[in-house]
PDB file as gemmi writes it, atoms N, CA and C in Angstrom:
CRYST1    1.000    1.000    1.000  90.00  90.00  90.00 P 1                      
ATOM      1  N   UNK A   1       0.817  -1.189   0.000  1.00  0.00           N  
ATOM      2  CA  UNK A   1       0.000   0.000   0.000  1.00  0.00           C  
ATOM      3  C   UNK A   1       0.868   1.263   0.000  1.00  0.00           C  
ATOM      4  N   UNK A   2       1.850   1.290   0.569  1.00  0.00           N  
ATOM      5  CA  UNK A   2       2.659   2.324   0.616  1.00  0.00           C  
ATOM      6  C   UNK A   2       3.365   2.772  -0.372  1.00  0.00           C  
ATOM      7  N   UNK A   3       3.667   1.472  -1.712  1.00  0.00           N  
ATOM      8  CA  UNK A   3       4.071   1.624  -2.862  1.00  0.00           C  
ATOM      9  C   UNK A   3       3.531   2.671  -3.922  1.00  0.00           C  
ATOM     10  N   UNK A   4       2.344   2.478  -3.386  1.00  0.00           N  
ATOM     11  CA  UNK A   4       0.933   3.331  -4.551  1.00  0.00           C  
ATOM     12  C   UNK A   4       1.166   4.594  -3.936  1.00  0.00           C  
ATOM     13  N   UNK A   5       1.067   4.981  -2.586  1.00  0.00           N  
ATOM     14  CA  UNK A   5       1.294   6.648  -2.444  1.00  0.00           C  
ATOM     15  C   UNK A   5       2.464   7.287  -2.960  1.00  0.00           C  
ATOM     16  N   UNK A   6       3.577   6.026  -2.735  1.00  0.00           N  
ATOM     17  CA  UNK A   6       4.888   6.651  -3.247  1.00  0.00           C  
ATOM     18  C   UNK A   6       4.008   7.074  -4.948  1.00  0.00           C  
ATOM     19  N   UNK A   7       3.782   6.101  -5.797  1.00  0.00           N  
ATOM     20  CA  UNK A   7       3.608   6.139  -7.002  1.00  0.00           C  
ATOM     21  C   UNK A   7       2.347   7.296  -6.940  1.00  0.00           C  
ATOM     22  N   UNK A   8       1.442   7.517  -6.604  1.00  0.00           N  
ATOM     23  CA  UNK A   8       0.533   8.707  -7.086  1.00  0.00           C  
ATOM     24  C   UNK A   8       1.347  10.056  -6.352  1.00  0.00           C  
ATOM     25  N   UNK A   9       2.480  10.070  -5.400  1.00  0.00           N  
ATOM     26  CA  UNK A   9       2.359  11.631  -5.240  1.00  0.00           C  
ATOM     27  C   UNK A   9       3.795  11.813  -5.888  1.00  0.00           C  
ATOM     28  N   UNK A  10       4.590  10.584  -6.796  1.00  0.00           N  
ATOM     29  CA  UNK A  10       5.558  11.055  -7.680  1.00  0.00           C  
ATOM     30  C   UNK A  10       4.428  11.168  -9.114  1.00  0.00           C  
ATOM     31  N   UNK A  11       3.186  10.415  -9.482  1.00  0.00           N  
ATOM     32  CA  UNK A  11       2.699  10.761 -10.876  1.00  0.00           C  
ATOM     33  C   UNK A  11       2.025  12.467 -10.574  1.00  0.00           C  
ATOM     34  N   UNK A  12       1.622  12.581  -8.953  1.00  0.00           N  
ATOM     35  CA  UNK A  12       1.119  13.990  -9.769  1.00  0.00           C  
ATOM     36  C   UNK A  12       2.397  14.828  -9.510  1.00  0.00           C  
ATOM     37  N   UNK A  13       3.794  14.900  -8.946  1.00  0.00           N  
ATOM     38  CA  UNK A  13       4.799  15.695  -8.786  1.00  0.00           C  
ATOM     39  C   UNK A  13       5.189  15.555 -10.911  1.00  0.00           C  
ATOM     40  N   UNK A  14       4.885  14.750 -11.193  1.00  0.00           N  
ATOM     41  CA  UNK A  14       5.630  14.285 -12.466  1.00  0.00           C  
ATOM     42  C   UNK A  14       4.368  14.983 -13.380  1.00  0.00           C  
ATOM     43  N   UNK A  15       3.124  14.912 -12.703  1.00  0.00           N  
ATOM     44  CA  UNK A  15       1.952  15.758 -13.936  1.00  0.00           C  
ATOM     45  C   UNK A  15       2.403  17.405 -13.345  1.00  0.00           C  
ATOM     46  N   UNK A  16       2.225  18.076 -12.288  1.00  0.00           N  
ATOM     47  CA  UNK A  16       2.673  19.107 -12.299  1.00  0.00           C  
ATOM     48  C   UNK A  16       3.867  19.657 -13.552  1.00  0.00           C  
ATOM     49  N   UNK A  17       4.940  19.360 -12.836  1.00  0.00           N  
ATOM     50  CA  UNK A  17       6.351  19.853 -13.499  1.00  0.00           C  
ATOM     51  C   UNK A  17       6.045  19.920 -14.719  1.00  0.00           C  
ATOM     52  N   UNK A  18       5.046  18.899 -15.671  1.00  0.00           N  
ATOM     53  CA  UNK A  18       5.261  18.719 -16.795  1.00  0.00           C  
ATOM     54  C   UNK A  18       4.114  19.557 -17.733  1.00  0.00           C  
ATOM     55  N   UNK A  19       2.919  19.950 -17.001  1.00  0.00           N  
ATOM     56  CA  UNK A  19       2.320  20.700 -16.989  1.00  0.00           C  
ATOM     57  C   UNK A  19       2.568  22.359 -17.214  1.00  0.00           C  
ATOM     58  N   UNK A  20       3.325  22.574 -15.827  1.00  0.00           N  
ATOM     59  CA  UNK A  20       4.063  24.359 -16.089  1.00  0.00           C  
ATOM     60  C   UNK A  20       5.308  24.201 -17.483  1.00  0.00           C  
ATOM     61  N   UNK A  21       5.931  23.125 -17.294  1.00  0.00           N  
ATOM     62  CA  UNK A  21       6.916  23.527 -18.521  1.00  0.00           C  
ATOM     63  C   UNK A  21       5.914  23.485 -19.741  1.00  0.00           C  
ATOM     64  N   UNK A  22       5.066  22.270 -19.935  1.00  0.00           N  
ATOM     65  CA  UNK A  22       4.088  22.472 -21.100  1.00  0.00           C  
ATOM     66  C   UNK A  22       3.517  24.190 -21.400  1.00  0.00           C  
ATOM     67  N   UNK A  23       3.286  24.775 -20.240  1.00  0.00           N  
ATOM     68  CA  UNK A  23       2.550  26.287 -20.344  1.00  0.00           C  
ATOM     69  C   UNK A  23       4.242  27.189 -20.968  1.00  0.00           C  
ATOM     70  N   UNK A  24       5.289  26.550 -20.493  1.00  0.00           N  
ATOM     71  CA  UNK A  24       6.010  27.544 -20.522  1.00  0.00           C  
ATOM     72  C   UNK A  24       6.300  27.403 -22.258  1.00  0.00           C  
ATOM     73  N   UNK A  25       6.691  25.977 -22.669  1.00  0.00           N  
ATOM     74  CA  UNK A  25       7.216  25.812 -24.030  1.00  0.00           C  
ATOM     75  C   UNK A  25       5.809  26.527 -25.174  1.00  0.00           C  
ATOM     76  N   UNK A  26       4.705  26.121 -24.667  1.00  0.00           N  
ATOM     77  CA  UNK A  26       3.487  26.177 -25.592  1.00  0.00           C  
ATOM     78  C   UNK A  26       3.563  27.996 -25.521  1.00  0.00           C  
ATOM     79  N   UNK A  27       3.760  28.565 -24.483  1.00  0.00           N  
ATOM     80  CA  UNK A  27       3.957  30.142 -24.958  1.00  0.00           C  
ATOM     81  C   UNK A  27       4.970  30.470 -25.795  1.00  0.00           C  
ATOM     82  N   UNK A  28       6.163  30.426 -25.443  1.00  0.00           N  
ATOM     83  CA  UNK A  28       6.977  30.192 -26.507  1.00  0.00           C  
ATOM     84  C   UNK A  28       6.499  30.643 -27.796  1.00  0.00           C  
ATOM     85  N   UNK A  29       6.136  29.177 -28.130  1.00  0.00           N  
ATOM     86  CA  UNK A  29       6.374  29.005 -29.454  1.00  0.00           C  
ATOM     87  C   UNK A  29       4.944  29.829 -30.102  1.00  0.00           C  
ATOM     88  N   UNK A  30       3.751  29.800 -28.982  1.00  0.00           N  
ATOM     89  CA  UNK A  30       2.781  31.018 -29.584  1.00  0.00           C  
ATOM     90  C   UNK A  30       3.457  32.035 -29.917  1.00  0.00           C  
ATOM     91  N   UNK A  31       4.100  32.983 -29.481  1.00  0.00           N  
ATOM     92  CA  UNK A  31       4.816  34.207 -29.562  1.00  0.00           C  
ATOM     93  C   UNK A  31       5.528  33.778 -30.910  1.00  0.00           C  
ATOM     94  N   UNK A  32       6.139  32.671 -31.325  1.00  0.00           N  
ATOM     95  CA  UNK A  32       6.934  32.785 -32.400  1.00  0.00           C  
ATOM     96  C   UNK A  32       6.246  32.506 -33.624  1.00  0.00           C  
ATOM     97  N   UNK A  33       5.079  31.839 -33.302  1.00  0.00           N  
ATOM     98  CA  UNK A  33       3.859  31.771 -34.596  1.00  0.00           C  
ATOM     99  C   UNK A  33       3.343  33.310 -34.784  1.00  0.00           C  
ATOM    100  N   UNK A  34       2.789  33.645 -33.864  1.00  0.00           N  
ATOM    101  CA  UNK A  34       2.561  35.032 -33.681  1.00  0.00           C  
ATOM    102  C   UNK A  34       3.233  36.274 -34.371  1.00  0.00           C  
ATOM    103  N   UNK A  35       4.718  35.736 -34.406  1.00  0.00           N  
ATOM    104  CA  UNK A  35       5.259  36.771 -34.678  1.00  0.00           C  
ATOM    105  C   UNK A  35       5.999  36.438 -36.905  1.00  0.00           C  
ATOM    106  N   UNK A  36       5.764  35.407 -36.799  1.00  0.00           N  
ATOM    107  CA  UNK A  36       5.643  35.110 -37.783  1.00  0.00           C  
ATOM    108  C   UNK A  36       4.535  35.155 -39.031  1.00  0.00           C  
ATOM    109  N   UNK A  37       3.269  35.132 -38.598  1.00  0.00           N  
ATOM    110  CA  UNK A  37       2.090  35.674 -39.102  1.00  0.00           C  
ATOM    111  C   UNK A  37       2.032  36.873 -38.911  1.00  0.00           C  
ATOM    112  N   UNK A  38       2.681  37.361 -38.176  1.00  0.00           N  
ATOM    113  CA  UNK A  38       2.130  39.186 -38.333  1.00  0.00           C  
ATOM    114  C   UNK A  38       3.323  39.320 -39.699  1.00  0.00           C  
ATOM    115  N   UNK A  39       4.278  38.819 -39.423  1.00  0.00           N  
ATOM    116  CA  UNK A  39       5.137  39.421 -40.320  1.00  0.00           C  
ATOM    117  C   UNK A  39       4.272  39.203 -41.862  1.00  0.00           C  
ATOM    118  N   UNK A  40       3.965  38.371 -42.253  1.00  0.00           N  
ATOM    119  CA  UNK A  40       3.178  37.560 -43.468  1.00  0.00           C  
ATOM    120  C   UNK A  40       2.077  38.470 -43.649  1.00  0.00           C  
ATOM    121  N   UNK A  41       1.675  38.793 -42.797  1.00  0.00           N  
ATOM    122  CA  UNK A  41       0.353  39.983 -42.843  1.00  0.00           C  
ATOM    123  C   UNK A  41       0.768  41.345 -43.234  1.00  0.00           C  
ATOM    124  N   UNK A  42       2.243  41.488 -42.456  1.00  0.00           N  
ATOM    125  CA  UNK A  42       2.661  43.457 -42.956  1.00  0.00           C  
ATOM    126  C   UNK A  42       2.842  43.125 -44.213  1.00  0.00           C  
ATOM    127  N   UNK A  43       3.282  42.018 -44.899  1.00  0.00           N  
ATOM    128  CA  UNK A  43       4.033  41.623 -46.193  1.00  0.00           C  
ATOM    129  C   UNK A  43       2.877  41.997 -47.195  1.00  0.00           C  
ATOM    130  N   UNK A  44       1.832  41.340 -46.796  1.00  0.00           N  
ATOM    131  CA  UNK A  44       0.806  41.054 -47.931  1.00  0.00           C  
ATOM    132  C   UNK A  44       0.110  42.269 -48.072  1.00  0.00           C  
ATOM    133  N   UNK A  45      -0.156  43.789 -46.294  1.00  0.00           N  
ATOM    134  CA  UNK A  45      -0.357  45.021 -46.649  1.00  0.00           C  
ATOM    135  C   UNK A  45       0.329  46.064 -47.487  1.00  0.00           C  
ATOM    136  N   UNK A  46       1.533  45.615 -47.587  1.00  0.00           N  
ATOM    137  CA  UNK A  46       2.312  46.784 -47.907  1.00  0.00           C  
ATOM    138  C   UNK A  46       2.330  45.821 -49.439  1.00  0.00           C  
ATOM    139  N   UNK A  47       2.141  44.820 -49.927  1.00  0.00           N  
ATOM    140  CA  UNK A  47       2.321  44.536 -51.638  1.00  0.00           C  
ATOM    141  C   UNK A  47       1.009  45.552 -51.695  1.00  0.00           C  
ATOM    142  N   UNK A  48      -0.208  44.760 -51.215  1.00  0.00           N  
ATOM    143  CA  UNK A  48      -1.670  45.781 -51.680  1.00  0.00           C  
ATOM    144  C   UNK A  48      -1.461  47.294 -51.609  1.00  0.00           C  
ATOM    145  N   UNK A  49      -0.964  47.814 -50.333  1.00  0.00           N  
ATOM    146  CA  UNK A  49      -0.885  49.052 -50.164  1.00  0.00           C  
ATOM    147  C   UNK A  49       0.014  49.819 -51.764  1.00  0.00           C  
ATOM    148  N   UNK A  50       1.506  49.228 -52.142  1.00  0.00           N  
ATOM    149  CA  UNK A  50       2.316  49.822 -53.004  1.00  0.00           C  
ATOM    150  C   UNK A  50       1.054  49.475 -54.350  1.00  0.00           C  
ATOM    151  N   UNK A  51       0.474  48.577 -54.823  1.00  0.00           N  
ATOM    152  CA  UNK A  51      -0.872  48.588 -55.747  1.00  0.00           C  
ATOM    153  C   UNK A  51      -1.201  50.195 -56.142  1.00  0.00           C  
ATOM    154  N   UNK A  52      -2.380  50.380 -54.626  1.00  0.00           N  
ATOM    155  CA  UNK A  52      -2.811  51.021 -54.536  1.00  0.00           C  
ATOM    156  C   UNK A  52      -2.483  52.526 -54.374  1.00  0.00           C  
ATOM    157  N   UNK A  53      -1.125  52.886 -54.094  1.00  0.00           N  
ATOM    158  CA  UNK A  53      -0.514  53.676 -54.506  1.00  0.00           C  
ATOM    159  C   UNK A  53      -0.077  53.766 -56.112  1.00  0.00           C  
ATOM    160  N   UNK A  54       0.425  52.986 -57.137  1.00  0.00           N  
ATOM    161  CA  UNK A  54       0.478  52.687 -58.161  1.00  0.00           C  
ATOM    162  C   UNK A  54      -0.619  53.048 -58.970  1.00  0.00           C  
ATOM    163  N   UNK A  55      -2.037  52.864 -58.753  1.00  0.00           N  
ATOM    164  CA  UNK A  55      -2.715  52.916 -59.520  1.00  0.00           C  
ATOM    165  C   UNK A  55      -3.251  54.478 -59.259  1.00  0.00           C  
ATOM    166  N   UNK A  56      -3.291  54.996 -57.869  1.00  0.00           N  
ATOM    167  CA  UNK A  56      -3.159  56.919 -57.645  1.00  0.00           C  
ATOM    168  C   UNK A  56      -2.528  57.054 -58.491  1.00  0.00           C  
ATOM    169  N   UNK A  57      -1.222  57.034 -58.538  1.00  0.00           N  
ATOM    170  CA  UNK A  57      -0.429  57.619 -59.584  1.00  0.00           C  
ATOM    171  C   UNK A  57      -0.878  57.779 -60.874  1.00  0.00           C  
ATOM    172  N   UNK A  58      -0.950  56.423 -61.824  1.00  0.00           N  
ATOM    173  CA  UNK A  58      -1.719  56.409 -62.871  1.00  0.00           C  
ATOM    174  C   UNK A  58      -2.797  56.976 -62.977  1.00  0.00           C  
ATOM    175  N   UNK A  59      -3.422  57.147 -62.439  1.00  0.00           N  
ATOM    176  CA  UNK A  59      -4.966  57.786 -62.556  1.00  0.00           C  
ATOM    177  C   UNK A  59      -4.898  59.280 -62.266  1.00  0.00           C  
ATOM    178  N   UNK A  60      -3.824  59.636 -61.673  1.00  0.00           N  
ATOM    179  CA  UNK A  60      -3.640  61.125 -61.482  1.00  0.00           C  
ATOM    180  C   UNK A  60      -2.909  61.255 -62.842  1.00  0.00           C  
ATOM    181  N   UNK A  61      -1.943  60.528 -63.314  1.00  0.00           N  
ATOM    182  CA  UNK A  61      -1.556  61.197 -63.805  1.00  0.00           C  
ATOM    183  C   UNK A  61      -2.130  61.015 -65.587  1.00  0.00           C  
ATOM    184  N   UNK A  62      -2.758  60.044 -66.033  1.00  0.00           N  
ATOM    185  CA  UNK A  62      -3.877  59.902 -67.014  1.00  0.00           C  
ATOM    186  C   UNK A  62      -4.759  59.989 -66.789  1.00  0.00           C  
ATOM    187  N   UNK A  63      -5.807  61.398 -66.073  1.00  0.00           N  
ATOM    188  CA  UNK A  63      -7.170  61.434 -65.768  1.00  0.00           C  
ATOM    189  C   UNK A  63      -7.447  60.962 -66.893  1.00  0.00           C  
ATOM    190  N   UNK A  64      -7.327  61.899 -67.876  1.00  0.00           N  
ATOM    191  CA  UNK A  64      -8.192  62.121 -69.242  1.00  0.00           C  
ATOM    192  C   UNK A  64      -8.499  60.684 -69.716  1.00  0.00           C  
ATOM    193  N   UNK A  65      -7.820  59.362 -69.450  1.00  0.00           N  
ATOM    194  CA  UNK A  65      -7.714  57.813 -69.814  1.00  0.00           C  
ATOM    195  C   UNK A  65      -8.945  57.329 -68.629  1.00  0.00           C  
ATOM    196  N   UNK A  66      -8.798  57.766 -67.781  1.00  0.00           N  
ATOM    197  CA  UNK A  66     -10.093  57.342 -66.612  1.00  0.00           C  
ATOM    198  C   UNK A  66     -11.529  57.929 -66.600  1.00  0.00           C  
ATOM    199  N   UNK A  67     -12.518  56.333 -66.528  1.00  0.00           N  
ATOM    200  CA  UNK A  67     -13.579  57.100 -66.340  1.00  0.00           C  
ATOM    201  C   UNK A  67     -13.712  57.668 -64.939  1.00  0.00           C  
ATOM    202  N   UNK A  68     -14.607  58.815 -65.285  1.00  0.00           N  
ATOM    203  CA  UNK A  68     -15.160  59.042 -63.505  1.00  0.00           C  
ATOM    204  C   UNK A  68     -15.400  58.616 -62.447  1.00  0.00           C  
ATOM    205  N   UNK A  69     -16.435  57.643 -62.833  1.00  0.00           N  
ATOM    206  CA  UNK A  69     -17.023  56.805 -61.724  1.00  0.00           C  
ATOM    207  C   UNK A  69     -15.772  55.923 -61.088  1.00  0.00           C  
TER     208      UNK A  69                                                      
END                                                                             
């Protein structure tokens, strides 16, 4: 009987520990997904954004080629 307490208060010393490092590694690597998708996101604003600057230009500078609307 004494075997089993040894064994349940080393499985939950062994679920703890493994638990906080789980919180610690799993942040981690959020932050590095995180920071990797934002980057992918400024990437894909600033192609659309330089577009859309591109086509101001053109259109300012060939009104007379543009319709109004």
């Amino acid at each position: 009987m004494a075997d089993l307490l040894w064994f349940d208060r080393f499985q939950e010393h062994g679920f703890d520990d493994g638990f906080r490092e789980g919180e610690r590694s799993g942040e981690l690597e959020g932050r590095i997904f995180g920071c990797e998708k934002a980057f992918d996101l400024g990437r894909e604003i600033g192609f659309y954004s330089g577009c859309v600057e591109m086509w101001t230009q053109l259109c300012n500078q060939y009104s007379d080629k543009v319709p109004s609307r």
